[in-house]
C-alpha positions, -999 to 999 in steps of 0.1 A, spaced: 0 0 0 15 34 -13 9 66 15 -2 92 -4 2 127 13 -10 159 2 24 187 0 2 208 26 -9 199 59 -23 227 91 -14 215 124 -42 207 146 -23 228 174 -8 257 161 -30 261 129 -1 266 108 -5 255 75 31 238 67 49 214 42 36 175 49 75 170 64 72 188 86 49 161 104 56 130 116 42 97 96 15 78 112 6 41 110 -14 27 137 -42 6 133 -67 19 104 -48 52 102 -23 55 77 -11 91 66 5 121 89 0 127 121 -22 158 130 5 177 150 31 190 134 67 177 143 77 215 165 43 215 185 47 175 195 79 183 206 70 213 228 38 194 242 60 165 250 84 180 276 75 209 298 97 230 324 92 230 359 84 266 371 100 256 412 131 234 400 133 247 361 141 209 349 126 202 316 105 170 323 87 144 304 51 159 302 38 122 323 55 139 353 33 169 356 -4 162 369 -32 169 343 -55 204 352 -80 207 328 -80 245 339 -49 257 327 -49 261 293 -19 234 286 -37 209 302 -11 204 326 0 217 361 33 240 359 50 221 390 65 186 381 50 159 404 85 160 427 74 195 434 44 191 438 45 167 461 77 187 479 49 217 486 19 191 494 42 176 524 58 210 532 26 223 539 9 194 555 42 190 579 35 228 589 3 228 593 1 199 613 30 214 633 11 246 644 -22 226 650 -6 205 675 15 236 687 -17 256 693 -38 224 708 -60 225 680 -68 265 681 -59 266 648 -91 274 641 -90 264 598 -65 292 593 -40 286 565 -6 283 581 12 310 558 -13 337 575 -2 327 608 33 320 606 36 356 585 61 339 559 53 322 528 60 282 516 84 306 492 100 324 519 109 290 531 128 277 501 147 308 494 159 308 534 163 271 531 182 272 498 213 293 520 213 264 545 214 229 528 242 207 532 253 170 518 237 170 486 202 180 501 176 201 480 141 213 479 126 179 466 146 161 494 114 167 514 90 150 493 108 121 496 111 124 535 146 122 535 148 159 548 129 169 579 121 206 591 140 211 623 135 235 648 168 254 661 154 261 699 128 233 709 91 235 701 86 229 736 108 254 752 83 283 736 56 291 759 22 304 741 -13 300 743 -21 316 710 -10 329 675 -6 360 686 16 352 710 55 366 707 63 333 719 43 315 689 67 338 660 94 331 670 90 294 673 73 296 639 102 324 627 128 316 596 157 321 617 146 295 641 139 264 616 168 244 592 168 218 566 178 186 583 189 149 573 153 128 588 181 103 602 198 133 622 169 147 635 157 113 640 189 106 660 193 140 678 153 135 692 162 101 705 138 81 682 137 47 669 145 48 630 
């Protein structure tokens, strides 16, 4: 069977109209003939580039969001993930702090710094090889400098609560350190 292929083709993403090699050839099934993107728009919508780690990733790595106009989340799944457990770990960390007073408020308004404030302080005090996506794979723990326990407060508003809950008081650490240093079983 000869494929015959008209010298013309518009691609069914970018609507150019554009020479027939300019696409790729397609033969699956019933289908013979050109495939309906062209060969630049299947490579763009094939790989996409993290906006937290700037890695160009496979486009299977980023969740699907039929909101965005790509289809696709602009945070790979490692940093996604990183921020989910970031902010779950903190979160949980203050309700327990506050003995449940938390009353639904997002940690970011209580704490008065920002899940980016964190990385860019964070990024001046890694060490060993350890990164931002070292905490969504739990090998990197947030650790507090001077002892949750040690801070005395009843409420957020509490000086006591800020500066348990300030920058300068939390670092990146190894989970088996802080693991170690708190006396734990690992």
């Amino acid at each position: 069977m000869r494929l015959i292929v008209d010298k013309f083709k518009i691609c069914s993403i970018c609507k150019l109209k554009k020479e027939s090699k300019e696409f790729n050839k397609y033969k699956r099934g019933k289908h013979i003939g050109l495939s309906s993107v062209c060969i630049t728009c299947h490579k763009l919508h094939t790989v996409r580039t993290c906006i937290d780690c700037g890695a160009v990733r496979p486009i299977s790595e980023f969740h699907r969001n039929s909101h965005k106009k790509s289809g696709y989340t602009k945070r790979c799944e490692l940093c996604h993930m990183t921020r989910r457990k970031l902010n779950k770990s903190i979160s949980n960390g203050i309700y327990s702090a506050l003995k449940e007073n938390k009353a639904g408020r997002h940690w970011e308004i209580l704490v008065g710094w920002t899940l980016e404030d964190l990385k860019k302080d964070f990024e001046t005090k890694y060490y060993n090889g350890m990164t931002f996506n070292s905490f969504a794979t739990g090998k990197v723990d947030i650790h507090h400098i001077k002892e949750k326990y040690t801070f005395k407060f009843k409420n957020v508003e509490d000086p006591e609560f800020k500066a348990c809950w300030a920058l300068s008081n939390l670092k990146p650490m190894w989970h088996i350190d802080h693991v170690k240093l708190h006396g734990l079983k690992v």
